[in-house]
Structure formats: C-alpha cells, structure tokens
C-alpha positions as CSV (number, residue, x, y, z in Angstrom):
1,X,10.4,0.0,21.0
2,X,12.4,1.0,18.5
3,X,13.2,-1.8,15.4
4,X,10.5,-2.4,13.5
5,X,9.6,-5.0,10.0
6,X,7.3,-3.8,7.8
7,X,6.0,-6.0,5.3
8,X,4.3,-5.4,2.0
9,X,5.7,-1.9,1.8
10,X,4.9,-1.5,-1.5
11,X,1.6,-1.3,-1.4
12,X,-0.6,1.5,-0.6
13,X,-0.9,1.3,2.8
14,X,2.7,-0.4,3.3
15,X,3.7,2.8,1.6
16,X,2.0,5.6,3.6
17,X,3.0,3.0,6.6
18,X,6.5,4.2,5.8
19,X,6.2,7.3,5.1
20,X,4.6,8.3,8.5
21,X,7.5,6.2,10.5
22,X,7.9,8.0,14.0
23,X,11.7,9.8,14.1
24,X,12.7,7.3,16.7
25,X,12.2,3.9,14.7
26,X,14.2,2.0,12.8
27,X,12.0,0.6,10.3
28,X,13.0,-1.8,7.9
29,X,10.5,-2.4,5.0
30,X,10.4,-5.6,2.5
31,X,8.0,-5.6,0.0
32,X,7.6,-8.6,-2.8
33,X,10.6,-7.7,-4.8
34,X,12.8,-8.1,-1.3
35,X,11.2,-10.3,0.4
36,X,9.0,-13.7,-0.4
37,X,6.7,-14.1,2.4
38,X,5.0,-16.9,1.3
39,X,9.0,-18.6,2.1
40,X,8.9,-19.7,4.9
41,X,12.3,-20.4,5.8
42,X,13.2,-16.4,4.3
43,X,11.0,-15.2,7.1
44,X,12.1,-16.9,10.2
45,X,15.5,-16.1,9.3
46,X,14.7,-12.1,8.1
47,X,13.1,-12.1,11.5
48,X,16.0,-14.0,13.8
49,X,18.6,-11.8,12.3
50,X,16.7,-7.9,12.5
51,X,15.3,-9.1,16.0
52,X,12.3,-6.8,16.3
53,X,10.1,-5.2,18.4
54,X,7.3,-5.0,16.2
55,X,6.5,-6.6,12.8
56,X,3.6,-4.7,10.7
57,X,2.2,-7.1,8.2
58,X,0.2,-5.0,5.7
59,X,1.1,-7.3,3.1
60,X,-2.0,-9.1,1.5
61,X,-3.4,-10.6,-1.7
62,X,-5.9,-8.4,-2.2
63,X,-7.3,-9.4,-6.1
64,X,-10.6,-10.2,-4.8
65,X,-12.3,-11.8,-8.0
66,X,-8.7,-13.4,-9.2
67,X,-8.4,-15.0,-5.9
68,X,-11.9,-16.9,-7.2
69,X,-9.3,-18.4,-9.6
70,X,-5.9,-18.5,-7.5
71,X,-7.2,-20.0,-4.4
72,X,-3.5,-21.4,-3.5
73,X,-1.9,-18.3,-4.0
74,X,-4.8,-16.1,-2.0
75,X,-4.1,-18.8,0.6
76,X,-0.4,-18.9,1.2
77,X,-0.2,-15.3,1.1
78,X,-3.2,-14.0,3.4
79,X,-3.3,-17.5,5.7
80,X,-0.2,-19.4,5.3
81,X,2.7,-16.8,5.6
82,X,0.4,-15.3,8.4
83,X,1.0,-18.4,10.0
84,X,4.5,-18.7,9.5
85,X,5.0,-14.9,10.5
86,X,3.0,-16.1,13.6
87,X,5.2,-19.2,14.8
88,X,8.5,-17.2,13.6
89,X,8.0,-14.4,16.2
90,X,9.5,-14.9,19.7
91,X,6.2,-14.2,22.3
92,X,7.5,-10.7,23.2
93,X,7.8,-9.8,19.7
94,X,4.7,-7.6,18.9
95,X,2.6,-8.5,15.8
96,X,0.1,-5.5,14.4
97,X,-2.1,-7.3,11.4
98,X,-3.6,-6.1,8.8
99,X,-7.4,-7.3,8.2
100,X,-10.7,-6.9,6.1
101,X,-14.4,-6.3,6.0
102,X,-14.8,-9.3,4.1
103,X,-14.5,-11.7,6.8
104,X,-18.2,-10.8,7.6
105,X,-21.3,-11.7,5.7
106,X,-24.2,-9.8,5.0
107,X,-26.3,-10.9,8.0
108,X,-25.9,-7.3,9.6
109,X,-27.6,-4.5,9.1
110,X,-25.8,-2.2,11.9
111,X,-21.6,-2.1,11.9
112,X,-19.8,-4.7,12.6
113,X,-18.5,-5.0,16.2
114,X,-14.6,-6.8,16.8
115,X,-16.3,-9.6,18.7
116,X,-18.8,-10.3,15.9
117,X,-19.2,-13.7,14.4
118,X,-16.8,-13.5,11.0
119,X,-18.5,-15.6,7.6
120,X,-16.6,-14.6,4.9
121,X,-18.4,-14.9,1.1
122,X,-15.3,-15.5,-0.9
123,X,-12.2,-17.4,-1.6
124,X,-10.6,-13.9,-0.5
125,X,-12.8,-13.5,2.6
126,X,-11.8,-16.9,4.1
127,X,-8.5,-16.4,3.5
128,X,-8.0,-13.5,5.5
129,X,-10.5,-15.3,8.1
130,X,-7.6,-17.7,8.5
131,X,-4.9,-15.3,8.4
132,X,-6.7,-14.4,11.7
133,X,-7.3,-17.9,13.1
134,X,-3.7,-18.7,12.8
135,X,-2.2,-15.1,14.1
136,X,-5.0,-15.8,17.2
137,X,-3.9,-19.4,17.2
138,X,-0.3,-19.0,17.4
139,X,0.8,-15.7,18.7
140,X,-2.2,-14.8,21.2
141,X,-0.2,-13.0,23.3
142,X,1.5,-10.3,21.5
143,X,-1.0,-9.8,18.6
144,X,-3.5,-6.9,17.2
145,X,-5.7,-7.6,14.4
146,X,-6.6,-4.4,12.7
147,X,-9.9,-4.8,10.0
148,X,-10.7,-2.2,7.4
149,X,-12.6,-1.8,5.0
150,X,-13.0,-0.1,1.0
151,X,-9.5,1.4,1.8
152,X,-8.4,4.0,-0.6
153,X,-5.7,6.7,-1.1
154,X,-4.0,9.0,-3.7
155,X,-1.9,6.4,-5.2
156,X,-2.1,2.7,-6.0
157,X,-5.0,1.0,-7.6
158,X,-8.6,1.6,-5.4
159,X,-11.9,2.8,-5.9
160,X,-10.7,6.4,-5.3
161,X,-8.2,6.2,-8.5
162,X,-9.9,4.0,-10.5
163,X,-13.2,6.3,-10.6
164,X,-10.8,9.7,-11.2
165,X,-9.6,7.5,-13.9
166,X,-13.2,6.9,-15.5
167,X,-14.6,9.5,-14.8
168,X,-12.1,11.9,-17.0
169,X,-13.0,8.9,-19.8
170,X,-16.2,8.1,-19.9
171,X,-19.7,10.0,-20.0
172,X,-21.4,7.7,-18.3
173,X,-21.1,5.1,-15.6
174,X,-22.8,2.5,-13.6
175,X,-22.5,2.0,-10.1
176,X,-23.5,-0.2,-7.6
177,X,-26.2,1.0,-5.0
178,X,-27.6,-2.0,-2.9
179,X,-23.4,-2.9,-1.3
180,X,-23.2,-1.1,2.0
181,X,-19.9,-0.3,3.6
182,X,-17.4,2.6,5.3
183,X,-14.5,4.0,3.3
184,X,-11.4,4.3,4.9
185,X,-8.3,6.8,4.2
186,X,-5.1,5.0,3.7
187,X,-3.1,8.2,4.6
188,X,-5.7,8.0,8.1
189,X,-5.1,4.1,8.9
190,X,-1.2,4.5,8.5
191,X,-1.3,7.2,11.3
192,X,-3.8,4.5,13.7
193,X,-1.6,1.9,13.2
194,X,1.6,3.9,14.5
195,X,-0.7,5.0,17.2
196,X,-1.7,1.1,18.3
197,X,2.4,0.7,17.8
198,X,3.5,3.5,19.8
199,X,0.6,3.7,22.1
200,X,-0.7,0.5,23.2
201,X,1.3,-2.9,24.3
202,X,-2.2,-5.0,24.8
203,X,-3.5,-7.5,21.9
204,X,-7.2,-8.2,20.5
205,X,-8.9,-7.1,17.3
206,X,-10.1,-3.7,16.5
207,X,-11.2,-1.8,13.8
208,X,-10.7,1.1,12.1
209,X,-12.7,2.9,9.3
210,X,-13.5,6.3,8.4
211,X,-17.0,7.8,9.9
212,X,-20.4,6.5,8.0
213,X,-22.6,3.7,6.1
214,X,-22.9,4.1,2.0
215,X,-23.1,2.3,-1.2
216,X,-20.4,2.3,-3.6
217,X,-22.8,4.7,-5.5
218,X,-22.8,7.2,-2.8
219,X,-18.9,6.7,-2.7
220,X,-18.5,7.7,-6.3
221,X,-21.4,10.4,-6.5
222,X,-19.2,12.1,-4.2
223,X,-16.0,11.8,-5.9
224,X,-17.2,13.3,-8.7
225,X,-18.8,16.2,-7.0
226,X,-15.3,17.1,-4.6
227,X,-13.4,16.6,-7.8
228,X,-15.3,18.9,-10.1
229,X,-15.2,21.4,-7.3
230,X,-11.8,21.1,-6.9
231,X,-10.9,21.3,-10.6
232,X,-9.1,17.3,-11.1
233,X,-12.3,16.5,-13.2
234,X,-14.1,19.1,-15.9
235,X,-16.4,16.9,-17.6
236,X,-19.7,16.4,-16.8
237,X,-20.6,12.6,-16.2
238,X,-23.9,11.0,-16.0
239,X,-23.5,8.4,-12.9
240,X,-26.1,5.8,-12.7
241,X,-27.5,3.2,-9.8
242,X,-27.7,-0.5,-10.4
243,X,-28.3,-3.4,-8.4
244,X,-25.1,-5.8,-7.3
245,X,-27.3,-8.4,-10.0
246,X,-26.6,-6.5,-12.8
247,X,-23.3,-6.3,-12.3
248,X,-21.8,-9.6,-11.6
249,X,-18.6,-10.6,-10.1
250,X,-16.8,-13.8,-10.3
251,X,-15.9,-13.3,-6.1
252,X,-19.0,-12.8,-4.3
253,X,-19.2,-9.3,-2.0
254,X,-21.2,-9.1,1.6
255,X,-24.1,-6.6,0.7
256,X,-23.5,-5.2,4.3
257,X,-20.1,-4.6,6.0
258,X,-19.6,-1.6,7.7
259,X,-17.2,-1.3,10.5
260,X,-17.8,0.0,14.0
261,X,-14.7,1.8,15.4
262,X,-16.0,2.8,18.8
263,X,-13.6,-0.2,20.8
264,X,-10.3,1.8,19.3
265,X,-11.6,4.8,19.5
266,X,-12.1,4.6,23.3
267,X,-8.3,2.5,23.4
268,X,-6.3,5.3,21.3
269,X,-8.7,8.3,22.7
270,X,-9.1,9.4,18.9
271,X,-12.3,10.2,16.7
272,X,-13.1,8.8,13.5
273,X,-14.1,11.8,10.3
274,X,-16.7,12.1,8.4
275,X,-15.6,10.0,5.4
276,X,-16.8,13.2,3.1
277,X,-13.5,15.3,5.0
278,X,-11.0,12.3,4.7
279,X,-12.0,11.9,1.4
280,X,-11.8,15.7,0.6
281,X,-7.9,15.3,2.5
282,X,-7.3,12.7,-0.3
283,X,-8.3,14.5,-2.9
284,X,-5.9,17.2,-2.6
285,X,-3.6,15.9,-2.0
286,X,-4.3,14.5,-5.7
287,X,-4.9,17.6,-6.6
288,X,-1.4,18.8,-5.0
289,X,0.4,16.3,-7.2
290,X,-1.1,17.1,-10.2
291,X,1.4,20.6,-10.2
C-alpha cells in the first residue's frame, strides 16, 4: 500500500491524520476548499484518476445542535457522500471510516461494544448511523468503521479548547455532570488509524477511545487542574455541576456513551491510556505552542 486519499484534512483529526503520514505513503489530502464531497460526480472521478489503495474519510459534519436545523446538509455530508465514496471505490480499494458515539442511546450503563445495537438521539446521530449502513451496505468487503467519541486536541474547536478559552475569561462556569462518556486524544486516534492502515487488511467496526467513563464535569475539573499546574491558566475558577435539564440543547445527547476498545486492542496488540495522561500529552503540547 502506498497511495492513499484523505478526506476532510482540514479538520482536526484530518490534520493530525496528515501530519503522522508513514515515510512510505503518498497521501493526497482534500479538505472542503479542494474538494466537495457531497459532489458526487467530483468524487468518483478524484478517486478513478489517483487510483488508491486506501481512502481515509475523516470528513464529517460535526455541528451537532445546527444539524437539528440543517438536516439536508448533516445528511449529504455524513450519509450521502459516505455512500457515494462507498459505490465509487473499486472492492479492493480499502475504505477506513470515521464514526461516533452518538450512534448509541443511553440504554447502557457499561461501554459500548462494536456489535452493540446503534439508536442514535439526534439528527446528527442518525446521520452517521447511515453513513454506516451505506459503507456496510455497499463496500462490505474492504471497509473498517472506526467510532469515537468526545474527541479533542490542541487545535480546532473541542471541549479541550473551548474550556482553556473560558476558563482564562470567566470566574465561574457550569458544567454538565449526569452525560457519561470517554475522551479521546486526536493526536492518539491519528496514530490508530495508520496502525488499522498499515497493520490490518480485514474489515468490521471497532473502536477506539482513550481509557475511562466520566461526565463532561469530570472532563473539565481536570482541565483546569493540569492547566493551572502547568502554568496555561492562572486564574482561579469556580466550576460548578448541573444536570443535562438545566442546560438545554436544541440536539438531544445519549446520557451514556462510553466506548469499549478491547476488540482493537486485541487486533492492533496496543493499550488504550488513562485519559488523565493523554490529556496531560495534549496539554503540552498547548503549552509548547504557547512559546
């Protein structure tokens, strides 16, 4: 293997993607401003002229409460150009896919296994639960679904950066405690993915987060106590616990969806971290860019 599409490379994921290409790839990255993959007829002829071995889709509408309100454009994005990337792909043509926590409920209270019953809660949810159904339904021999879930890193827009950015405003903040989940390191997932590239010619779905069940409010608790140790934030903040009710959302979130790992672990022979260490990796490398 050794040409390789990856789409939605300007994203935070699509980015680290990139950045952690193997020496011996040729890896050709679109991202929105290159590529429209919601055209259908761009894709199939992007793919029939690179000819690859692999196509990476990290690309996804991820505006979970907009998508309440742009249900076409959720759709064609996170189902319909999965569809099209699907049927575009010769069968030997390997497809690694990018998916979500919120294709589950909330009817679990232990991790969420790969062959667990998905019932997504939103507009968003269901959208990537089609993405899936038409990747299964039209490439089932050369696909890998890969589900995540609360995925951060040092750049972008996600919980991580948006909290920092709060945080260093505001003396006070409220924070949902009764949403249970497992962050995942961006910087982390780009490296499994290469692995599942580079290591592992079979299909299915897996998962892949970073080690541990919390709220959101145990999420940012920590933040603020790595980053006051490490010196990104000096103010003191007062961070308080409310309930999902009091702080409503036009997109609905499952109250429960942690991921369990163990099925890739076992495939790639790799251990998931502690989130509190990948999350301390991510911070300084914050703090690194900060000088």
């Amino acid at each position: 293997m050794n040409k390789v599409i990856l789409l939605g490379a300007a994203g935070q994921l699509g980015q680290l993607v990139a950045e952690s290409v193997p020496n011996n790839i040729q890896l050709d990255c679109f991202s929105p401003k290159t590529l429209d993959i919601t055209d259908h007829d761009a894709v199939k002829e992007l793919i029939r002229q690179i000819s690859p071995d692999l196509i990476i889709n990290a690309a996804a509408y991820t505006a979970v409460d907009n998508a309440e309100k742009q249900k076409t454009l959720a759709n064609a994005i996170n189902a319909d150009a999965v569809e099209n990337i699907a049927n575009s792909t010769p069968t030997e043509t390997r497809i690694i896919h990018v998916s979500t926590d919120f294709v589950f409920s909330s009817k679990s209270r232990h991790p969420y296994k790969p062959v667990d019953q998905i019932a997504p809660v939103s507009v968003y949810g269901k959208s990537k639960a089609d993405g899936e159904k038409a990747l299964i339904r039209h490439h089932p021999e050369n696909a890998i679904i890969l589900r995540t879930s609360w995925l951060y890193s040092a750049k972008g827009k996600n919980f991580l950066t948006t909290m920092l950015r709060l945080m260093a405003e505001r003396d006070e903040l409220s924070i949902v405690n009764d949403q249970f989940g497992s962050p995942t390191s961006a910087h982390l997932l780009a490296k499994i993915i290469w692995r599942f590239a580079l290591d592992y010619q079979g299909t299915g779905i897996y998962h892949w987060s970073d080690r541990g069940v919390i709220t959101w409010y145990d999420f940012a608790m920590e933040i603020y106590s790595q980053a006051r140790q490490l010196g990104i934030l000096n103010n003191e903040v007062n961070i308080k616990a409310i309930e999902a009710k009091d702080y409503p959302t036009p997109a609905a979130r499952p109250c429960y969806s942690a991921l369990d790992s163990s099925a890739t672990e076992t495939l790639l022979g790799v251990k998931t971290s502690p989130w509190q260490e990948e999350l301390y990796k991510v911070l300084k490398i914050i703090k690194e860019n900060e000088k």
